[in-house]
C-alpha positions in Angstrom: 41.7 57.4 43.6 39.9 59.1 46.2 41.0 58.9 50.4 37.9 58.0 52.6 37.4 59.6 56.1 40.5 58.1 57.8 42.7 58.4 54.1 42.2 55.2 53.6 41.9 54.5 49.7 38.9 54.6 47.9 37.6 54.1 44.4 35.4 52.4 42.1 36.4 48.6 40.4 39.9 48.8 39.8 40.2 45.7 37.7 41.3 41.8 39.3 45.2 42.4 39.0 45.1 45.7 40.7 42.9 44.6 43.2 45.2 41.2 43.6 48.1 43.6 44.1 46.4 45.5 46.8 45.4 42.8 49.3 48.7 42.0 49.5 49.4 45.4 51.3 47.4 43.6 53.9 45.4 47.1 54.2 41.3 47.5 54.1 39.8 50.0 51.6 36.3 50.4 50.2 35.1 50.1 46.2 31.7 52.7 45.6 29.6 51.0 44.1 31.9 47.8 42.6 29.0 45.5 43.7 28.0 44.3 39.9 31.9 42.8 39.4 31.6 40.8 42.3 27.7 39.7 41.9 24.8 40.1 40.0 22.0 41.7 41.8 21.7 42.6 45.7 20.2 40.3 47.6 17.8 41.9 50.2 15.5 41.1 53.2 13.2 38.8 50.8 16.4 36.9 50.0 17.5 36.3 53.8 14.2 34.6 54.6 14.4 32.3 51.7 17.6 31.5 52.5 16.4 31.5 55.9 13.2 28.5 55.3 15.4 26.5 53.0 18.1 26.4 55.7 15.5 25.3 58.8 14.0 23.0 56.0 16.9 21.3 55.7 18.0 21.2 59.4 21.3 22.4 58.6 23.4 23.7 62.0 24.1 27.0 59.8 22.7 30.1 62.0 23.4 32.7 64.2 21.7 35.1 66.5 23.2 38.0 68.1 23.5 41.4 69.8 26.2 43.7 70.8 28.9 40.6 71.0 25.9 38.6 73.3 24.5 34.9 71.3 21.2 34.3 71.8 22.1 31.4 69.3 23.8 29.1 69.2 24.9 28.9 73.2 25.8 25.4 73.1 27.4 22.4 70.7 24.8 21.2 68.8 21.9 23.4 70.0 18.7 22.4 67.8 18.0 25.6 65.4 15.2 28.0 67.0 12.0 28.3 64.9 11.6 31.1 62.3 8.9 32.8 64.5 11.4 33.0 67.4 14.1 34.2 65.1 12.1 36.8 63.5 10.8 37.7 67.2 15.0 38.0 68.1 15.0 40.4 65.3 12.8 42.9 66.6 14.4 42.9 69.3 17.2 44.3 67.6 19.2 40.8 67.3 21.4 40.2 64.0 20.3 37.1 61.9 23.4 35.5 60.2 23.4 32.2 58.0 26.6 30.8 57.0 27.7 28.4 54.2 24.8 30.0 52.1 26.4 29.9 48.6 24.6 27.1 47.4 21.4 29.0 48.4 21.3 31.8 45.7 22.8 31.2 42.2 24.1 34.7 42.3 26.2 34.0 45.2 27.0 30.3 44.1 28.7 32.7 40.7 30.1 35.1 42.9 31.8 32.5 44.9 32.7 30.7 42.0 34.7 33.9 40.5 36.5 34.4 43.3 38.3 31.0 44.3 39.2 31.1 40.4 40.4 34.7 40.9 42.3 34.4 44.0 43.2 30.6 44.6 41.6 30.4 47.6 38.3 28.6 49.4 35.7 31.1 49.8 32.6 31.3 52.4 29.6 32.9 51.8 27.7 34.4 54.6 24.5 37.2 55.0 23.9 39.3 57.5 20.8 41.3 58.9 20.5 43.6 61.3 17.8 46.5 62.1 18.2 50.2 62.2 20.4 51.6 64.6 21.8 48.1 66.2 24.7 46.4 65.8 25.2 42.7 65.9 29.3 42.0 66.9 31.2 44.2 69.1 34.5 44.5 67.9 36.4 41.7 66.8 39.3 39.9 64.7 38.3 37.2 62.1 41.1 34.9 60.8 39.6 35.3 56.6 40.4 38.0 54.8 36.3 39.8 53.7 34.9 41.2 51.0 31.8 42.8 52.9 29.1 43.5 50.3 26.4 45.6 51.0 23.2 45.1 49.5 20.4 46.8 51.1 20.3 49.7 53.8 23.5 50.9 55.0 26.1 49.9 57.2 28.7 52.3 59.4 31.7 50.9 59.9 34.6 51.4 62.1 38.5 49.7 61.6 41.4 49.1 64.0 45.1 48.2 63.8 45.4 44.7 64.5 47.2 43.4 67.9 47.6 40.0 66.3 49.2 39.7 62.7 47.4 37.1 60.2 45.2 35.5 63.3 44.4 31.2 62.7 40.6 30.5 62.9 41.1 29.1 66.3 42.8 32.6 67.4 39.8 35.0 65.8 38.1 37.2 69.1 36.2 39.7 70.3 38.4 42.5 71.3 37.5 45.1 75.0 37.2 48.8 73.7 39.5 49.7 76.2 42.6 47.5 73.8 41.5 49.6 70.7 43.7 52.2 69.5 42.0 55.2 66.9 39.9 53.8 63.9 42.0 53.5 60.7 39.0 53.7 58.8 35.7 55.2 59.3 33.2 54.7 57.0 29.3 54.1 55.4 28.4 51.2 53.3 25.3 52.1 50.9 23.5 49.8 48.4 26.6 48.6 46.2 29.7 49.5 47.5 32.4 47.0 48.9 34.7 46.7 52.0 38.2 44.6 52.3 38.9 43.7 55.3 41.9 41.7 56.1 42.4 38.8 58.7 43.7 40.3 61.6 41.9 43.8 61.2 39.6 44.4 63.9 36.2 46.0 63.2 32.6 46.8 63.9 29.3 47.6 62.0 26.4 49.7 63.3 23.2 49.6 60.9 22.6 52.8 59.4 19.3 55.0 61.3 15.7 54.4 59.2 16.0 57.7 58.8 19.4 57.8 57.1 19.3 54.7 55.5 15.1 53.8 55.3 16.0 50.1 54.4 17.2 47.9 57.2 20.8 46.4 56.3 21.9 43.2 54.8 25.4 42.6 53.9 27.0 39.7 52.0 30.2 38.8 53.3 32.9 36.6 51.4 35.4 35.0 53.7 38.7 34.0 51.8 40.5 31.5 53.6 44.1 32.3 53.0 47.0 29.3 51.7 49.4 29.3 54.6 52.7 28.6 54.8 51.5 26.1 57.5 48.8 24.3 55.4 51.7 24.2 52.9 54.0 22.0 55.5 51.2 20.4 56.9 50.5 18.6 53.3 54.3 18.2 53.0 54.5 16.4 56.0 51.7 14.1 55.6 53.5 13.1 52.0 56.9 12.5 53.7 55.0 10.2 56.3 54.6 7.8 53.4 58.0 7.0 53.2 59.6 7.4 56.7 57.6 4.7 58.8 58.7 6.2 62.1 56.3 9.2 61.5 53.4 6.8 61.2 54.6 5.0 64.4 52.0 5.3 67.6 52.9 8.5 69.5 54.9 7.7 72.6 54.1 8.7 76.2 56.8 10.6 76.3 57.9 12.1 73.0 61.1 14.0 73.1 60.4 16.7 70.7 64.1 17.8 69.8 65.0 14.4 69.2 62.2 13.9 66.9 62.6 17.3 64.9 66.5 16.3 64.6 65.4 13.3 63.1 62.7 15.2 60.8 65.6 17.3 59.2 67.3 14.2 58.3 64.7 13.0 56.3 64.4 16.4 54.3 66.0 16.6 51.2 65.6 20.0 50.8 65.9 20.8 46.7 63.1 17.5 46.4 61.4 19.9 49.3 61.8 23.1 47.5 60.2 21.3 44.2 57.5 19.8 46.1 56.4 22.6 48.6 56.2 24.3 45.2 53.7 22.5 43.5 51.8 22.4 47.1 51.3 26.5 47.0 50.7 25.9 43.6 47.4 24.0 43.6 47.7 20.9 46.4 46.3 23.4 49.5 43.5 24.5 47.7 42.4 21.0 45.9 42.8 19.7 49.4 40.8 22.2 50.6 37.7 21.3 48.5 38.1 17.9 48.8 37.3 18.7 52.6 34.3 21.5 51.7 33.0 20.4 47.5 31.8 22.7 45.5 28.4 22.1 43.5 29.1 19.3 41.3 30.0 20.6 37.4 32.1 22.9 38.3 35.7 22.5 38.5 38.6 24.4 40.5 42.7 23.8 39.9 45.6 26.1 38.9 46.3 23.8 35.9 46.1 23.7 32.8 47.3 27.3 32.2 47.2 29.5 29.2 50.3 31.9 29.1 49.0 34.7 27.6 45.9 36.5 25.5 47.7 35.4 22.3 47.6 31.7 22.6 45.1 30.4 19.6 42.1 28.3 21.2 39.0 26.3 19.4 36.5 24.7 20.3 36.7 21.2 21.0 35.1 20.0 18.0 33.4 17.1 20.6 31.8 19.3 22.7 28.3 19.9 22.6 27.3 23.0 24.5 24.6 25.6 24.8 23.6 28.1 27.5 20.7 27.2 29.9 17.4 28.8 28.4 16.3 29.4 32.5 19.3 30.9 34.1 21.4 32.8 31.5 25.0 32.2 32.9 24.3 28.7 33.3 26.3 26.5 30.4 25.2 22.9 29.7 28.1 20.9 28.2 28.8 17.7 27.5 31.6 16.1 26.2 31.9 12.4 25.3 29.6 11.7 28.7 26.7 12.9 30.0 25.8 16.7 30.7 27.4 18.9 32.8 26.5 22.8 34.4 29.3 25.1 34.5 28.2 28.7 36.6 29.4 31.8 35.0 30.4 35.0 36.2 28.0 37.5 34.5 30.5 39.5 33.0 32.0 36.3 31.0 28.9 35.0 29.4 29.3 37.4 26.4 33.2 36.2 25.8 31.7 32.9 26.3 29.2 33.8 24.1 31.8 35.4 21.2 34.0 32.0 21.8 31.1 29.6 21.1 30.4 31.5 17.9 33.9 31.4 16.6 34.3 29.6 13.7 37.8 28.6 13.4 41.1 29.2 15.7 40.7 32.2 17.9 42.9 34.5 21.0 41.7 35.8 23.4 43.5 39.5 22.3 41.6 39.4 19.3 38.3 38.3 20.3 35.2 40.9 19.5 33.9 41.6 22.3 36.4 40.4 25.0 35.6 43.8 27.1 35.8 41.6 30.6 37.3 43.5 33.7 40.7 42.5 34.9 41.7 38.8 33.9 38.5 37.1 34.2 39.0 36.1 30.4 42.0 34.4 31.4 40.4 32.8 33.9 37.5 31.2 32.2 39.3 30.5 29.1 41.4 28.2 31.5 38.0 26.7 33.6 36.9 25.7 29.9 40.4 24.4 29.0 40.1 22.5 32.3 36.8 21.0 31.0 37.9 20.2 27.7 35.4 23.0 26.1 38.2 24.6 24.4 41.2 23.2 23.9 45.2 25.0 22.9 45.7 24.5 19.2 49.4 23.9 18.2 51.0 26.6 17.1 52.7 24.7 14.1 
C-alpha cells in the first residue's frame, strides 16, 4: 500500500472485506484504477446527455446547476427544470451539470448500485457530475453520505479537510468559509478509473483538471451510502412500541412536559425484549424500511436474510427454476419460478460463478466451485440474493 500526497493510503482493489474494514476507520483514501469492481465501463459526456434528455423527458425534479458554491438551478421549491439549450449554455459558462437519482438511467449504474446495497447494507444514491476544464462546481462542503466518487472521464483535483461536525444528518450537510478550514488531509488527482472514499462529515472540494492536463472535460460518478443510524434504529423501535402503549398515539398536547413523558417512555421498555428487537432492526428492518420509502427496479430483491454461513455449505439448483441469461444485456438473468418471469441485475464480476452454478449438475459449494475467482465476498453475496429468490436453494447436510 502506497501513501498519497498528504499519506493518506492508497492502493488498487483491496477486496470487499478489507475495504468494509476500512470505512469503518471513518478515514478517506483513493483506489488507482479500482473502477471495473465497482462498474462496468465509464460513463462519459455522451452518457450525461442521455441521462440528461431522458430526465427533462420525463419531467423529473432531478437537476442541478452550479458554480463555485452559487445555484443557477434550482433557486426555489419546485422551480420547473430549465431547457437543455439553457443548460448546456450554463455549461459553457463554466457551470457544473449534476443529475441525481440517475441509477435507473444506465444499466451499468443500476448493477453498480445494486452491488453495493448487497455489499454494505445500506441505500445507495447514484449521482453524475460534469464540469469543464479548470472550474469547479461546489466550494467546500460537508455531505451527510458516506461517497464512493468515481471518476470516469477527464480528471478531477481534489482537496480534503478534517471535519468540524462528526457523522453530519442530511439536514446538517453545508457549505463550509475557507477561512474555518484547517490544512488538507488529502490532496489528490482523480484520472479515468480511479476511486475516492469520502466519508460523511469530511469536507472537500473538486477543481476539474486543465484541457491541457487532462484533454477530456470531467465526469464523475458519485455513490452516496446512506448510513443505518443508531437513530433510524430507535426511530423504528419507537414506532413498534407505539402499537402497544396507546398514550404514544394520543394527540400531542399544547403543552407537553417532556421529562414527564420520557419518564414514562422508560417504563414501557423492557429492555432484554429491547435489546432482541433493536437487534433484528440493525439487522435488516432500517434498510427494508428504507426501500420501502425509495424501491428499487422491480426483480430485484434486497434483505440480510436468508444467510449462508460459509463457502462450504452445499447448494443446487432449485430443480423448479427455469433460468437463462438475457441474450441482449449479458448480466441480466431471466428466472422464473412457479410464476411468471423475473430480471435479476448482476454484478459483472458474478456472471461467470453464476454461470459455473447454472451448469452444475448435482450439489455444489461455493469453495469448490471452478471458477469462483470473484473479488472479496461477492460470491457470498449472490449466492444469498439467489437463495433469497429461490434460484438455489441449501441442501441438507444429512
Amino acid at each position: 500500500m502506497d501513501g498519497d500526497e498528504n499519506g493518506i493510503a492508497t492502493s488498487t482493489f483491496p477486496g470487499w472485506d478489507t475495504l468494509r474494514e476500512r470505512r469503518r476507520l471513518r478515514m478517506p483514501f483513493v483506489l488507482r484504477g479500482a473502477s471495473s469492481y465497482f462498474m462496468d465501463g465509464l460513463p462519459g459526456p455522451s452518457d450525461v446527455e442521455y441521462i440528461l434528455d431522458k430526465k427533462l423527458a420525463s419531467g423529473e425534479q432531478f437537476m442541478q446547476i452550479s458554480r463555485d458554491g452559487q445555484l443557477a438551478y434550482p433557486t426555489r421549491a419546485r422551480q420547473p427544470s430549465p431547457q437543455k439549450s439553457e443548460i448546456l449554455d450554463l455549461y459553457r459558462q463554466g457551470y457544473t451539470v449534476i443529475c441525481n437519482y440517475i441509477a435507473k438511467d444506465l444499466p451499468s449504474l443500476f448493477r453498480a448500485r445494486t452491488m453495493l446495497q448487497d455489499v454494505f447494507g445500506e441505500e445507495v444514491e447514484c449521482s453524475t457530475f460534469m464540469t469543464p476544464h479548470s472550474c469547479q462546481g461546489f466550494s467546500p462542503h460537508f455531505d451527510a453520505a458516506d461517497l464512493f466518487v468515481i471518476q470516469t472521464h477527464g480528471g478531477k483535483h481534489w482537496r480534503l479537510y478534517p471535519a468540524i461536525l462528526t457523522d453530519p444528518l442530511e439536514k446538517q450537510k453545508a457549505s463550509v468559509p475557507r477561512d474555518h478550514l484547517s490544512d488538507p488531509i488529502l490532496a489528490t488527482t482523480l484520472t479515468p478509473g480511479d476511486v475516492l472514499y469520502i466519508p460523511r462529515g469530511i469536507i472537500h472540494e473538486g477543481v476539474a483538471a486543465a484541457k491541457e492536463d487532462a484533454g477530456a472535460a470531467s465526469v464523475h460518478i458519485s455513490f452516496g451510502l446512506l448510513t443505518n443510524k443508531v437513530l433510524d434504529a430507535l426511530k423504528i423501535y419507537l414506532d413498534q412500541l407505539a402499537t402497544s402503549h396507546p398514550w404514544l398515539r394520543e394527540d400531542l398536547p399544547e403543552n407537553l412536559d417532556l421529562v414527564a413523558a420520557l419518564s414514562q417512555l422508560s417504563e414501557c421498555i423492557n429492555t432484554e425484549s429491547m435489546h432482541r428487537y433493536c437487534e433484528k432492526v440493525i439487522r435488516d428492518q432500517v434498510f427494508a424500511d428504507r426501500l420501502e420509502r425509495h424501491p428499487a427496479v422491480s426483480g430485484n430483491v434486497f434483505s440480510a436474510s436468508p444467510h449462508i454461513a460459509d463457502r462450504s455449505v452445499p447448494l443446487r439448483i432449485n430443480p423448479h427454476a427455469a433460468v437463462r441469461f438475457s441474450e441482449i444485456d449479458p448480466a441480466q438473468l431471466i428466472f422464473s419460478v412457479g410464476s411468471g418471469a423475473q430480471t435479476l441485475n448482476l454484478p459483472i464480476p458474478a456472471v461467470p460463478l453464476v454461470k459455473e452454478m447454472l451448469s452444475a449438475t448435482s450439489t455444489f459449494t461455493l469453495s469448490y466451485l471452478p471458477g469462483n475467482d470473484t473479488p472479496g465476498d461477492l460470491d457470498m453475496l449472490t449466492a444469498e440474493q439467489l437463495l433469497r429468490l429461490d434460484i438455489i436453494q441449501v441442501c441438507d447436510a444429512n
